[in-house]
Each structure stands twice: as structure tokens, then as C-alpha cells.
C-alpha positions in Angstrom: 17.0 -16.9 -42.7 13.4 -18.0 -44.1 13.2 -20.5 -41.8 13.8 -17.7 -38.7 11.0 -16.0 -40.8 8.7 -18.5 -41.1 8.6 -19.8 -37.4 9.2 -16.1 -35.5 6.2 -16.9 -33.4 7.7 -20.0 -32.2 10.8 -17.6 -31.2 8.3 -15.2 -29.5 7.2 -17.2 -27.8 11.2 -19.1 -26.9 12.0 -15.8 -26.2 8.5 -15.1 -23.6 9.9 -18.0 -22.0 13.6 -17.3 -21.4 12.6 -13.8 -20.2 10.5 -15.2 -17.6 13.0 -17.6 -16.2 15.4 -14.8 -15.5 12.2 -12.9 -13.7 11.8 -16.0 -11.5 15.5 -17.1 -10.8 17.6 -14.2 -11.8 18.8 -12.8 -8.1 18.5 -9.2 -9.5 15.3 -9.2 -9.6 12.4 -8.4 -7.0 13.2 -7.7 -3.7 15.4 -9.6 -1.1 13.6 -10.9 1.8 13.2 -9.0 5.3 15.0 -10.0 8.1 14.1 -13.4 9.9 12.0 -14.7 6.7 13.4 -17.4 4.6 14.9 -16.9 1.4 12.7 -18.4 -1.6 14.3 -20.4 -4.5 12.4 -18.2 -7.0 11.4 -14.4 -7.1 7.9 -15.0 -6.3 6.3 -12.9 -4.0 3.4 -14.6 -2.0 0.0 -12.4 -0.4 -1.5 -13.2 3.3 -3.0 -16.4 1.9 0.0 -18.4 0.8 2.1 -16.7 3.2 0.4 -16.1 6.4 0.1 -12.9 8.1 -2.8 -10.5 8.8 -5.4 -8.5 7.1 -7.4 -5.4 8.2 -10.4 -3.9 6.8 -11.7 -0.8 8.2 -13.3 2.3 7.3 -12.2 5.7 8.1 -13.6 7.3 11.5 -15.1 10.9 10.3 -18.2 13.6 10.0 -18.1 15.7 7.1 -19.7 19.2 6.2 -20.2 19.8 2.6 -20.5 23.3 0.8 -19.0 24.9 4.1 -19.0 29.0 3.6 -15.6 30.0 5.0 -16.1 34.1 5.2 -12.7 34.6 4.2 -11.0 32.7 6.3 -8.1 30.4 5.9 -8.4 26.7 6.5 -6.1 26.8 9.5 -8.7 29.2 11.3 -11.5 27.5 10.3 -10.1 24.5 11.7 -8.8 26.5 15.1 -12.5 27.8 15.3 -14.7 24.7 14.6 -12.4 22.5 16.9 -12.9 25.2 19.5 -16.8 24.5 19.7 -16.8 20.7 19.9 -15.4 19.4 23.3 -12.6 17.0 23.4 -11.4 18.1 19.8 -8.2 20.3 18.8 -7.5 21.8 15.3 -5.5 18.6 14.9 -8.7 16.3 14.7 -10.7 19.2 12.2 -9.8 19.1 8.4 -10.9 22.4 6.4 -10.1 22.3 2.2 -11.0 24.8 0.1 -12.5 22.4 -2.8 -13.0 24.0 -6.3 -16.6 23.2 -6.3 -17.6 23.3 -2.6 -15.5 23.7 0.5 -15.6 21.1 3.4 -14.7 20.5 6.8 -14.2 17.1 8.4 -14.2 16.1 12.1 -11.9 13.1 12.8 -12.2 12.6 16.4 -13.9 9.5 17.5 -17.5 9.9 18.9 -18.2 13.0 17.5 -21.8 12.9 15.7 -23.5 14.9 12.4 -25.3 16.9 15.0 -22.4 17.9 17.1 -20.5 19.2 13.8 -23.5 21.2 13.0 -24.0 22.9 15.8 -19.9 23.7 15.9 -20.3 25.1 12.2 -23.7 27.2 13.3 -21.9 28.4 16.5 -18.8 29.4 14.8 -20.8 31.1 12.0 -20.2 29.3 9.2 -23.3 28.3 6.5 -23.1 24.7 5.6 -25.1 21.9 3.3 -25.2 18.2 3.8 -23.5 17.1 7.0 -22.6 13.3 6.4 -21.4 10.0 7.9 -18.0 9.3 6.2 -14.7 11.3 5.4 -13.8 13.0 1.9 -12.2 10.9 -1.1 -8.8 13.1 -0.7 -8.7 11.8 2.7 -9.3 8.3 1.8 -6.0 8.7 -0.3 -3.8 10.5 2.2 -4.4 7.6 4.7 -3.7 5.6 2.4 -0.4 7.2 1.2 0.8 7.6 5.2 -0.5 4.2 6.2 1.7 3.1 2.8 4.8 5.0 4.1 4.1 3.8 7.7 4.1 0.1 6.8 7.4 0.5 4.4 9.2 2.6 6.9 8.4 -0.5 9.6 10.2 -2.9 7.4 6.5 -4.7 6.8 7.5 -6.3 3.6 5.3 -6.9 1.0 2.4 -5.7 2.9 -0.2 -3.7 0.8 -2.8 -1.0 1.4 -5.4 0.0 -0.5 -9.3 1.6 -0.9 -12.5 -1.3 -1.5 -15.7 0.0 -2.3 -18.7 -2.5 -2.0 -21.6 -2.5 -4.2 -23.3 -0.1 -1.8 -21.2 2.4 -1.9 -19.5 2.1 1.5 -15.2 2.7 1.6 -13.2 0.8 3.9 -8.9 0.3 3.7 -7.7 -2.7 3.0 -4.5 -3.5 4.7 -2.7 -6.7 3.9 0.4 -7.9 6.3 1.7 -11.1 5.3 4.1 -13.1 8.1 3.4 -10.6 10.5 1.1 -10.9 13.9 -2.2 -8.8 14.0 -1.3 -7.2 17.4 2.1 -5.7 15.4 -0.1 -4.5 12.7 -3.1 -3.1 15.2 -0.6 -1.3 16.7 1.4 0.3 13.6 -1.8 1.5 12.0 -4.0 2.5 14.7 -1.8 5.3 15.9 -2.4 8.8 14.5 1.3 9.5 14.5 1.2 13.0 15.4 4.2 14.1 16.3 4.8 18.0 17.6 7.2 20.0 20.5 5.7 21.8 23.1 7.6 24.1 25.7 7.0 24.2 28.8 8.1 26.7 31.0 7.5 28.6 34.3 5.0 32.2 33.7 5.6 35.4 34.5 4.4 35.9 37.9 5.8 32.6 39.3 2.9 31.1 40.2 2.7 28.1 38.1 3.8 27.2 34.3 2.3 27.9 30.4 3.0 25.5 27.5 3.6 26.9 24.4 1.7 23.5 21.9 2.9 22.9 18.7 6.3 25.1 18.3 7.2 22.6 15.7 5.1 19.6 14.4 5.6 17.0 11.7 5.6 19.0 8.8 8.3 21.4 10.3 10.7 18.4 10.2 13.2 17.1 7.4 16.4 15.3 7.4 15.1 12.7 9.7 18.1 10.5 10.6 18.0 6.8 12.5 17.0 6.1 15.4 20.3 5.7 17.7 21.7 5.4 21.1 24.0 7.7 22.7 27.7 6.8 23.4 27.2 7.4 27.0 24.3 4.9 27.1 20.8 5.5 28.6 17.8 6.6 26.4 18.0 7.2 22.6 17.4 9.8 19.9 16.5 10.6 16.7 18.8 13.0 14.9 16.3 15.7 12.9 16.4 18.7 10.8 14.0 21.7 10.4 13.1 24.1 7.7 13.9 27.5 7.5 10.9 29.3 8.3 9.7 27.3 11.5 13.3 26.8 12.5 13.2 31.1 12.9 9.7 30.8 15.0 10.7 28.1 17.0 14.0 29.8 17.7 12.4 33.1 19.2 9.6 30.7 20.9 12.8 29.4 22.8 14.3 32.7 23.4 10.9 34.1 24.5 10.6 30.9 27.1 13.5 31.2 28.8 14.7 27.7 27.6 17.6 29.8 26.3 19.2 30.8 29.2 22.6 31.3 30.3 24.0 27.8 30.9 20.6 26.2 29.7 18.3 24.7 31.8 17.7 21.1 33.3 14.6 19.8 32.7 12.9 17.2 35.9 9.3 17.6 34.2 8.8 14.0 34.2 9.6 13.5 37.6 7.9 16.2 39.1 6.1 18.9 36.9 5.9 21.6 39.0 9.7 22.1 40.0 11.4 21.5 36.7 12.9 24.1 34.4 11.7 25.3 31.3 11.6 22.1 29.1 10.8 21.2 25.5 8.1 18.3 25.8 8.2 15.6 23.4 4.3 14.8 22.2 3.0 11.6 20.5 -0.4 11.0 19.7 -1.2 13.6 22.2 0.5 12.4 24.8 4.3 13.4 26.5 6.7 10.6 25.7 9.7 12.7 26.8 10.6 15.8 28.3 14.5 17.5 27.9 16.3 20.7 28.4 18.5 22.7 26.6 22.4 22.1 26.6 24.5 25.2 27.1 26.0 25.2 23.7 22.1 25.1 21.6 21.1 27.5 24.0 24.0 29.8 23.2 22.8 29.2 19.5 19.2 30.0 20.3 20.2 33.2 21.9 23.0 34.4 19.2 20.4 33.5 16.3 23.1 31.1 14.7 21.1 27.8 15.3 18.6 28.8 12.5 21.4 29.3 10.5 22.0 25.4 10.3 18.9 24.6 12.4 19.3 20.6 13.5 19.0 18.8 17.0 18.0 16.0 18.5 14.6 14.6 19.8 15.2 12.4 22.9 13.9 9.2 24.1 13.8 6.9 26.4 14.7 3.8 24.6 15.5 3.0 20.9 12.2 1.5 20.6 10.0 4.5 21.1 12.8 6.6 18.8 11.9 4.1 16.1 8.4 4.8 16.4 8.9 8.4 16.4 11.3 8.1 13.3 8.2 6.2 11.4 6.0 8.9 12.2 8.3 11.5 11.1 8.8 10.2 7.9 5.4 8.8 7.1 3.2 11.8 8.3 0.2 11.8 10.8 -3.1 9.8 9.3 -5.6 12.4 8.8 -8.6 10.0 9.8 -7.9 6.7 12.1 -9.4 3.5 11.3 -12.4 2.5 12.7 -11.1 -1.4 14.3 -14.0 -1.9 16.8 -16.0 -3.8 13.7 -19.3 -1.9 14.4 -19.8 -0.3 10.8 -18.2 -3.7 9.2 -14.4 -3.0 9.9 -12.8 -7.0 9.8 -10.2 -8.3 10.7 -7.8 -12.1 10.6 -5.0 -13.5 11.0 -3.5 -16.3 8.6 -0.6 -18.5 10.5 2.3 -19.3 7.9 1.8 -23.2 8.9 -1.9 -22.7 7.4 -0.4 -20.3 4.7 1.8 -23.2 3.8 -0.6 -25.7 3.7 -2.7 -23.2 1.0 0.6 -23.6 -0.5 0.2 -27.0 -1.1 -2.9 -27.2 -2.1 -2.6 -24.4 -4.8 0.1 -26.9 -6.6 -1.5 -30.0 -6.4 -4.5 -28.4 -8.0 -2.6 -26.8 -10.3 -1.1 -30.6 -10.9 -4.3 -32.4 -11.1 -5.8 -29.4 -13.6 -2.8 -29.9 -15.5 -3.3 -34.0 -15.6 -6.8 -33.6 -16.2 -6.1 -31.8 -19.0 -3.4 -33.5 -20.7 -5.9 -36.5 -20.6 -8.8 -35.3 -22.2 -6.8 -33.7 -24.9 -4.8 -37.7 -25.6 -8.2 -38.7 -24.9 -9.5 -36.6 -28.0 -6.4 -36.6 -30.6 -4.8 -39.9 -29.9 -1.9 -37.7 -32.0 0.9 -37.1 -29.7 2.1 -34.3 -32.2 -1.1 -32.9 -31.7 -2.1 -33.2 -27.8 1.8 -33.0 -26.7 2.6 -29.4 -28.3 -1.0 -28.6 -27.1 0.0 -29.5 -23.4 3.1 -27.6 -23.8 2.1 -24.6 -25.2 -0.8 -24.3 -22.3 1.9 -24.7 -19.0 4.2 -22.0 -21.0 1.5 -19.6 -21.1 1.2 -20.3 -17.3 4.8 -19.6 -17.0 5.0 -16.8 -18.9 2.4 -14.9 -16.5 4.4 -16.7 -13.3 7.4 -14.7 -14.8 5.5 -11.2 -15.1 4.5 -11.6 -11.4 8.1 -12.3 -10.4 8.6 -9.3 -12.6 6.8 -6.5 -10.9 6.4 -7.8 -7.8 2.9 -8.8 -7.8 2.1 -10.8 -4.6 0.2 -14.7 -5.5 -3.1 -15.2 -3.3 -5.9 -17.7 -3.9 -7.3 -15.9 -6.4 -4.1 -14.9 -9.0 -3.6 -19.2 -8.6 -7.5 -19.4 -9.3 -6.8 -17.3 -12.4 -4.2 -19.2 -13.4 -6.2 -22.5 -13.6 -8.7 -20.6 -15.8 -6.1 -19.7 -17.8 -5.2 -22.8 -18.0 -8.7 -24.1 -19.1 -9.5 -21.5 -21.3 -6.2 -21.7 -23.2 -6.6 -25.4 -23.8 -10.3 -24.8 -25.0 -8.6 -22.3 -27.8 -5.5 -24.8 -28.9 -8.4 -27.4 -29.0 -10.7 -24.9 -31.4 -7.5 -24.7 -33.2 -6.2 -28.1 -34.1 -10.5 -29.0 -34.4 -10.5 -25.9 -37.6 -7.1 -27.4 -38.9 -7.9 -30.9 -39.1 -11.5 -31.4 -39.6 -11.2 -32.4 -43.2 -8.9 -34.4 -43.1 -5.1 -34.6 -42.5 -3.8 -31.3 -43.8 -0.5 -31.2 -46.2 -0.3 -27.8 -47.7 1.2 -25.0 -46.5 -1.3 -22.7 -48.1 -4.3 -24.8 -46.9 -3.0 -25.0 -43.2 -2.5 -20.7 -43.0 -6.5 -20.6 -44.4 -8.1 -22.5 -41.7 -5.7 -21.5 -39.4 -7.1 -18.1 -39.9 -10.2 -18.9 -39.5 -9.8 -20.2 -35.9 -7.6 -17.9 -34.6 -10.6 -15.1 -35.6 -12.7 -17.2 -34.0 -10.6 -17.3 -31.0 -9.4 -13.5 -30.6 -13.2 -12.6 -30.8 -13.7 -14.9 -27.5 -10.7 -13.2 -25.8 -12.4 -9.9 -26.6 -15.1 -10.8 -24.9 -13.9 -12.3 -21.9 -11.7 -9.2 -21.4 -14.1 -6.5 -21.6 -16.2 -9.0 -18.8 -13.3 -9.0 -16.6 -12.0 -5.4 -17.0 -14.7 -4.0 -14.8 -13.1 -6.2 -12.1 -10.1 -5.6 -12.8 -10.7 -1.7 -12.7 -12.8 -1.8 -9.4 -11.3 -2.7 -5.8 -13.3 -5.6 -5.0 -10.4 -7.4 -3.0 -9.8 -11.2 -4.1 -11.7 -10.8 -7.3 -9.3 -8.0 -8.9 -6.0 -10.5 -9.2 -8.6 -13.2 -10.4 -9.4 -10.5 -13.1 -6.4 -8.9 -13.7 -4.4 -12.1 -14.2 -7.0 -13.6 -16.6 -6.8 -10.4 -18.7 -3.3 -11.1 -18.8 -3.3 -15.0 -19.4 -5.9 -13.9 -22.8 -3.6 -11.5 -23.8 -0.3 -13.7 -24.0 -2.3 -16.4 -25.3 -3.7 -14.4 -28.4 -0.7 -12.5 -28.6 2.2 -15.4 -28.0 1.2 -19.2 -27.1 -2.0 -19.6 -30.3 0.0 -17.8 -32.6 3.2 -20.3 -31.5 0.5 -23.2 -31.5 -0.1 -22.5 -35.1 3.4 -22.9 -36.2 4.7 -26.0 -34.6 1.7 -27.6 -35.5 1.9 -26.4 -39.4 5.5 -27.8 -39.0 4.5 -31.3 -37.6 1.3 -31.8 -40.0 2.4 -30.2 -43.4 5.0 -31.5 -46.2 5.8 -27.6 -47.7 6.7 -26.2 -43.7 
């Protein structure tokens, strides 16, 4: 029992190590791979630069209007009534919120300058401040969040999104693919994803037809099913369900249309427009994907008022690619503000092939081999005491393991920079265990117990004052998104703190039991 006692670092640190195999190898652990990539012998998850794939930086396309004076309106008018004075814009592209400090209202259509904003605020009679270049932080974060759901919802895995400020102060989104083709990821997060139903249907006097926009949008949805393909064959749709209050308006909209009919109606809109029924239009990014009618048996549900008592249809398509786009949107939302991709105001973009991703691969270990070597060298080189240098040697690669093991853990994906980190920490603690076993033997060989702990002490202050300073240098990086340089950070942080914590204390003990006669 004393000797459990005595050597409970060396357990921590057994312990550290066992845990961290089951993280790597254990098949419970992490996620399994996506369909069509290979499966991995460990739990390792690797970023676009070991893996291939694509990355896209871009900032957000947008006009803001700070300390905006709303008269009492709500956001939804002021939105209607801004959009209304700027040509080419809907409510859809303005953004009104009611801030506790100052009130703002963003423009999100492309092309649309500071001055053209103004004179839409002055025009609809709202006071104003600053009009900027650039959308609002809660924005940044919403696109974020969609463009998140948008890229999990797609099946993307392991891709990342996430907000980089440079020292200027500009904001872009970082969006990081791996294994995927930049033309697939262009095309996920470039669309707005608006998704509404319009009705179309002939007006009163005959002479022509009215749409009714936006009976139901995105918001109105929930229950989103699959995307699937009817029985029958031909087309596809997405099985959907909508909440109480809009399925009510939306019900007497249909009613008040005529889509509810006796018998229904048949809807020929997207072959010819102008002789079709009344039909519920199927809009995507502002565009009509699909147009359908109204079976007899909804339409006796519209006109009963039973539908909103379970209200749930179908939205139909004309393949089961285009419902699986509209099921992504559903789900993720519309992106408030679209990317800016034309590179103009520093938006980026590449592509890493998984042969060249490979090859990264490659080099990272045989680095991480020859760092390793070099090491083990200078420290033989030094000693000339293999129970010195070998525990040395050993306890260094564990600490590497250890942090290989809390990647596998959480799921943190390795780029060039986490394996950069790593051979830092490798580096670093080898320059502790050497400041160690320097304090412990430099008078002499060392044969009590008591004598050992002492200078022990000593070294191990000296070292945990080091790690304190080489964590609060790397926590600002670690804190800020400054791309590469925030796993280089984190992952040092990391590598101090299970050395100070686990491997030096370990260290301490197997050499105190090699080099002492009282262990």
C-alpha cells in the first residue's frame, strides 16, 4: 500500500495513458466516418490539411444603419418600409433589431451602397447615425449557426465554421470542408436558402392572375421529414409540418384563393402560366422550383377547417435532389447575410486534394520521427545514463500521446499547426525533464530519499513558473480566431498543462526510484 503511495504519479500518469488508448482505438468513440471515406485505424479526426478538402474565407455582404429611430414601429414594418425604398430589395434582404442600446437596420442585398440605405431610411422617415460597411456581430453568429446546420444537415463531415478577425479589425467566416470539392461547398453555402409558398391564382375580374408571396416561409415549418419519392414514381417530396398559428392563416389564404375548390384544382403553371389553375408555387432563393395543386381530399380539409386541426402536407419536387436541398434549408434556416465569394474585399478561397493531404501526412510523421531521434540523441549525448535519458525519452512521447488521446477524445480535427504544437511540446518538455535530472544530479549522484524530494522541488518550481509563462503568451491566441495559430496555441497550452500536471511529476518518481537506495 506505501509503495501505491509513494509512486501515484507514476499511476497518474499509467492511468493518462490507458485512457488515451481507449480515446484512439476504442470504436465507441468519435464519430464513424461518412459515406464513401475510408475507415481510420484510430479515432483521429484530420482538418483540410492532412485530409484534403476545401476552405472558404469570406466576409459577410451588408450595409448597416446604427442608432436607427423606429417611431413605434415593429421591426417587420420597418423592414417592409426600408426595402420598399431601395430597388431590387424585399423585406427578405432588410434586417431591423431593436438593440438595447441603439436600434439597427441592415441591408443584405448585394450592390447596395451606404448612400442608397440612407436615402431609404431618410425617405421612409426614419432618423439614423453612422451608416457603415459591414453587418452587425448578431448576424455574424446567425450565419454562422445556419451555415453550421447547413453543412451538418449535407452530411459534410467534420467540416467547421467559424468567425476570424484580423488585426485590423475586419470579420470574415471561415469555412473548412475537408475531402470535399470546392464547387460542392460554393454551392452549399452560397445559397440564401429561403424557402417560402406563394399562391397563385386567377383575380377577380378574370383578366389575368395575383400571387399571394410568402403564405408560409421557413419559420412556419416543423416536422420536416426526408426527402422521398413517391410510389407512383416521377418527382419527389418532402413530407412537412406547420405550426398552429400560420397553419390557421395559410388555411383561409387558400380558402380565400380559390385553391380550395370543389374537387381541387390542377395546376399547369409551369407549363404555361397564364392558363393554369390556382396553384401553390414552390420558391427557393427567390426563384419558382415547383408549382402544384390541391388534391380533392386537402382541399375538402381547407374548406371544412379540419386541416389546421393536424396541419401537414407535402412540398413537391421535381427530383429527389432538389427535395434534398429544400429539406437542408428547412432545417438549417435562411443565412441572414451571403458571403461575399468574388475575393474583392479579401474573401479566399483553395482547395487541398487528399493525394497532397496525404502526402502532409507523411511529412507530419517523419518530422515528428526525426524530432523525436533528434532528441533522444542529444539527451544520450548529455547523460550517457540510460536510466536517466531512456525514462526521459519515454516520459516526453507519452506526453504526446496523452494530448493525441484528448484530440481523439472530443473530436478535435489535426492540421499543420495542432502537429506543429505537438513538436513544441515535444521540445519544451524535454527542456523541463532535462532542468530536472540537471537540479537532481548536479552534486553528485544522489542516494537519499530525502535529498532527492529537496532538489526535486526546487526544479519543478523552477519549471511550473516557465509553464506559467508560456501559457499566459499563448492564451491570447488561443482566445482570438486567428485560424492556424489557435490549435498551435491551444494544443501547447494543453501539452504544458499535462506536463506540469502528469509527465514531470511522473519524471520525478521513476527517476527517485532508479537513482536512490531508500525509494
Amino acid at each position: 500500500m506505501s509503495t501505491l503511495r509513494d509512486n501515484w504519479r507514476v499511476i497518474f500518469l499509467v492511468v493518462a495513458i490507458l485512457l488515451s488508448t481507449f480515446a484512439l482505438f476504442s470504436p465507441t468513440v468519435g464519430s464513424q466516418p461518412a459515406v464513401g471515406e475510408d475507415a481510420s485505424l484510430t479515432n483521429l479526426q484530420y482538418g483540410l490539411q492532412l485530409n484534403g478538402g476545401t476552405r472558404i474565407r469570406a466576409p459577410l455582404i451588408g450595409i448597416t444603419a446604427e442608432e436607427v429611430e423606429f417611431n413605434g414601429d415593429s421591426e417587420r414594418v420597418v423592414e417592409q418600409n426600408v426595402a420598399a425604398q431601395i430597388e431590387g430589395a424585399d423585406a427578405a434582404d432588410v434586417i431591423a433589431r431593436l438593440g438595447a442600446q441603439s436600434n439597427t437596420v441592415e441591408v443584405t442585398a448585394r450592390n447596395v451602397t451606404a448612400d442608397e440605405l440612407t436615402s431609404a431610411l431618410d425617405a421612409a422617415g426614419y432618423a439614423h447615425g453612422e451608416v457603415r460597411d459591414g453587418v452587425t456581430e448578431t448576424t455574424r453568429q446567425e450565419t454562422v449557426r445556419v451555415l453550421e446546420s447547413k453543412i451538418n444537415e449535407a452530411g459534410l463531415s467534420g467540416g467547421t465554421v467559424q468567425q476570424v478577425t484580423t488585426a485590423t479589425g475586419e470579420h470574415f467566416v471561415l469555412i473548412e470542408v475537408p475531402n470535399r470539392d470546392r464547387g460542392d461547398v460554393v454551392d452549399l453555402v452560397s445559397e440564401r436558402g429561403t424557402v417560402q409558398i406563394d399562391i397563385y391564382y386567377p383575380n377577380e375580374s378574370g383578366s389575368g392572375y395575383d400571387t399571394r408571396e410568402a403564405v408560409l416561409t421557413q419559420d412556419d415549418f416543423t416536422s420536416i421529414g426526408t426527402a422521398q419519392e413517391p410510389q407512383t414514381g416521377g418527382g419527389a417530396f418532402v413530407p412537412v409540418s406547420v405550426r398552429d398559428q400560420p397553419a390557421q392563416t395559410f388555411q383561409e389564404d387558400v380558402v380565400e384563393t380559390g385553391l380550395a375548390q370543389q374537387g381541387g384544382t390542377r395546376c399547369t403553371y409551369m407549363e404555361n402560366p397564364n392558363t393554369t389553375e390556382a396553384c401553390l408555387l414552390l420558391v427557393v432563393n427567390g426563384e419558382v422550383v415547383n408549382a402544384f395543386g390541391m388534391s380533392p381530399g386537402l382541399a375538402d380539409g381547407m374548406r371544412t377547417g379540419e386541416w389546421a386541426e393536424a396541419p401537414s402536407f407535402q412540398l413537391q419536387t421535381r427530383n429527389t435532389s432538389e427535395a434534398q436541398q429544400i429539406a437542408i434549408n428547412l432545417r438549417a434556416g435562411a443565412l441572414p447575410a451571403q458571403l461575399d465569394l468574388s475575393g474583392v474585399d479579401g474573401g479566399t478561397s483553395s482547395y487541398i486534394s487528399p493525394s497532397q493531404g496525404e502526402n502532409f501526412k507523411f511529412d507530419s510523421l517523419l518530422t515528428g520521427i526525426i524530432a523525436v531521434l533528434a532528441v533522444a540523441g542529444v539527451v544520450f549525448l548529455r547523460y550517457g545514463k540510460p536510466e536517466v535519458a531512456l525514462p526521459m525519452v519515454v516520459t516526453g512521447l507519452s506526453e504526446v500521446y496523452v494530448l493525441l488521446g484528448f484530440a481523439a477524445a472530443i473530436g478535435y480535427p489535426l492540421d499543420l499547426s495542432v502537429i506543429a504544437g505537438f513538436i513544441a511540446v515535444i521540445g519544451t518538455g524535454v527542456d523541463d525533464l532535462i532542468i530536472i535530472a540537471d537540479e537532481v544530479m548536479a552534486e553528485g549522484s544522489v542516494k537519499s530519499r530525502k535529498v532527492f524530494q529537496s532538489r526535486f522541488r526546487r526544479a519543478f518550481w523552477v519549471i511550473a513558473a516557465a509553464a506559467a509563462t508560456t501559457i499566459i503568451a499563448m492564451s491570447p491566441l488561443a482566445v482570438l480566431s486567428l485560424g492556424d495559430l489557435q490549435g498551435f496555441a491551444i494544443f501547447t497550452i494543453l501539452g504544458v498543462l499535462v506536463g506540469v500536471l502528469v509527465t514531470r511529476p511522473a519524471y520525478g518518481d521513476i527517476l527517485r526510484i532508479l537513482l536512490t537506495d531508500d525509494r
